[in-house]
C-alpha positions in Angstrom: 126.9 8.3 -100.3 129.4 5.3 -99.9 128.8 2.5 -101.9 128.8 0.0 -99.1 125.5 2.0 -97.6 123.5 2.1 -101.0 122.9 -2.2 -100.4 122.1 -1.1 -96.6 119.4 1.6 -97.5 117.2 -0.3 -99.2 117.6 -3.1 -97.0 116.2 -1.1 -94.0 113.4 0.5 -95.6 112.0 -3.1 -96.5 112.8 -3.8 -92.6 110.9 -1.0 -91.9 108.2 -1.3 -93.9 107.5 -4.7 -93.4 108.0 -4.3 -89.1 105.8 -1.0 -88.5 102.8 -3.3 -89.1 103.6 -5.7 -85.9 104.9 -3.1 -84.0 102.3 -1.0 -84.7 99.7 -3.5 -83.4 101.7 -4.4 -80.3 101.9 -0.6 -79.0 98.1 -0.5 -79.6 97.8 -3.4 -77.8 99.4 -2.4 -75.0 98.3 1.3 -75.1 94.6 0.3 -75.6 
């Protein structure tokens, strides 16, 4: 692991965590 992609992990899980939400409700949205 390079240390210039440790800060860039974390960063995207938190992205990822926080967007699955929304974009969860949007696809059942539109699926539903």
């Amino acid at each position: 692991m390079k240390p210039a992609m440790m800060p860039r992990i974390p960063t995207t899980i938190k992205k990822v965590i926080e967007k699955p939400p929304l974009l969860l409700l949007l696809s059942l949205r539109r699926t539903s």
